[in-house]
C-alpha positions in Angstrom: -36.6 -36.0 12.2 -32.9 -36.3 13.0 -32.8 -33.2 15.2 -36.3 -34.0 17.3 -34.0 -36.9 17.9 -31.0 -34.8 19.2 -33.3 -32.1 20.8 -35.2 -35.3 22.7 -32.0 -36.7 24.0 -30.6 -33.8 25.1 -33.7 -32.5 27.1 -33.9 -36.3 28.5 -30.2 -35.6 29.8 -31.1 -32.2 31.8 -31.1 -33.4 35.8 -34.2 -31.6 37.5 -32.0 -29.3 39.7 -30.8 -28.0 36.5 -34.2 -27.5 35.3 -35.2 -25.7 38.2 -32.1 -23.7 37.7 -33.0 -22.0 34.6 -36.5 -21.7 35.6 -36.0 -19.5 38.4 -33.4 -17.5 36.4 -35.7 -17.4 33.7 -38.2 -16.1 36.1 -36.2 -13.5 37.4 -34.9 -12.5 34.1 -39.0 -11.6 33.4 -39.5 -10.0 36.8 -36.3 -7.6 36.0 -37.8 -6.8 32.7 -41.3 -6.1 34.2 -39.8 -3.8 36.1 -37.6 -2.1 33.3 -40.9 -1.8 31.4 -42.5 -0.1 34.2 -40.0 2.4 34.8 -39.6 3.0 31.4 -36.0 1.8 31.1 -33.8 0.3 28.1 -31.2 -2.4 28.6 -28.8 -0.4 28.1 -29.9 2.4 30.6 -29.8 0.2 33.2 -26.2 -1.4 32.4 -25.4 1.9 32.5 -26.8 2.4 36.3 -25.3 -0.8 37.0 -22.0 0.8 35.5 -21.8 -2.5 33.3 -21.8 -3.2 30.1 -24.6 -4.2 28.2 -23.6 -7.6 26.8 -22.9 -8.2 30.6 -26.4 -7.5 31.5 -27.3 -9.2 28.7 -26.1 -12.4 29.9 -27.4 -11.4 33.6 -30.4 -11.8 32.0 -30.3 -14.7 29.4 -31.8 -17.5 32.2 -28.5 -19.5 32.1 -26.5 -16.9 33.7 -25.6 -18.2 37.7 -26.7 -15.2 39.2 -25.6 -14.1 42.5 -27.4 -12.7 45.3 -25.0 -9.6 45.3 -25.7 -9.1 41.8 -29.6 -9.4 42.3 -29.1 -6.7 45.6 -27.6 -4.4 43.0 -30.3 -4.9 40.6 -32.6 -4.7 43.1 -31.1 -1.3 44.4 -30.9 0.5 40.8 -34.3 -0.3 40.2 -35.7 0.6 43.9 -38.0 -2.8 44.3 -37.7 -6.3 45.0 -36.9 -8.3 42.5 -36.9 -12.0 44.2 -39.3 -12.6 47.7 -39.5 -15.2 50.3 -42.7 -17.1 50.6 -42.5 -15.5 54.4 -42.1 -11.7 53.6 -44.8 -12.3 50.6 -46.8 -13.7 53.1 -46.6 -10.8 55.9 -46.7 -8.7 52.7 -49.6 -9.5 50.9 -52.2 -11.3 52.7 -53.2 -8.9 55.0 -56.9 -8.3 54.2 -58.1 -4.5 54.4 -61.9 -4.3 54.4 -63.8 -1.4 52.7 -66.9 -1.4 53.6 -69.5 0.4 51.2 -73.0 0.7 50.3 -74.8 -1.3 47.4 -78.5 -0.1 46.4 -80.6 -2.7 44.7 -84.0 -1.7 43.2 -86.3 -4.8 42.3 -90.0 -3.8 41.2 -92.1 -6.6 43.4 -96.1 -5.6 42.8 -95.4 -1.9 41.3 -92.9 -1.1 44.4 -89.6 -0.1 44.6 -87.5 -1.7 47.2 -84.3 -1.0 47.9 -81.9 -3.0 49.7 -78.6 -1.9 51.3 -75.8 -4.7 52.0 -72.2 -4.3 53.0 -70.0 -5.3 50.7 -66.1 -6.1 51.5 -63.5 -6.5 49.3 -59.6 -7.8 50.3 -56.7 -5.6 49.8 -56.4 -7.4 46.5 -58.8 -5.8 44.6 -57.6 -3.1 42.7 -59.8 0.6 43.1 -57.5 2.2 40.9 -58.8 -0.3 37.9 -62.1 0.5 38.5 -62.0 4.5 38.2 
């Protein structure tokens, strides 16, 4: 019960500015990971690209680190993708819509007959084709 008590008081004593600090960190730190994951990369391999050491990027990466924006550039340039966005470039980025248009064919038996029905059907550049083959 005693350390609810301490953990309680301390979290009471965080000021929301710090709060938000270590949750964008934190959400960073996950974003650089993603992307490590995706390009099949260790830690330690990309230390190594980033001519650290690994307890360095370690702590890069802990969320509680004050990370710069040079040293998010650098990340950012090892791993050859964004890493943080403004709400404006995401916005020019990713809500362009891209129609496809396509052809759906619905048989419905009405009195022994087969009709078929063709409608357009669009879909906005969010939806992923790739998932679907």
């Amino acid at each position: 019960m005693r350390s609810s008590k301490i953990i309680q008081e301390l979290r009471s004593k965080i000021t929301p500015e710090n709060e938000r600090f270590i949750s964008k960190n934190l959400d960073i730190s996950r974003e650089v990971y993603s992307i490590l994951k995706d390009k099949n990369l260790t830690q330690k391999d990309f230390a190594n690209k980033l001519g650290k050491k690994e307890s360095e990027v370690s702590k890069w990466l802990s969320g509680l680190h004050n990370l710069t924006l040079k040293s998010i550039i650098k990340m950012e340039m090892i791993l050859d993708t964004d890493i943080i966005i403004t709400p404006q470039k995401a916005k020019l980025q990713y809500e362009v819509i891209k129609y496809v248009p396509f052809i759906v064919n619905v048989n419905s038996e009405k009195e022994d007959k087969a009709i078929e029905q063709e409608e357009s059907v669009f879909f906005d550049s969010k939806f992923n084709f790739n998932e679907v083959a």
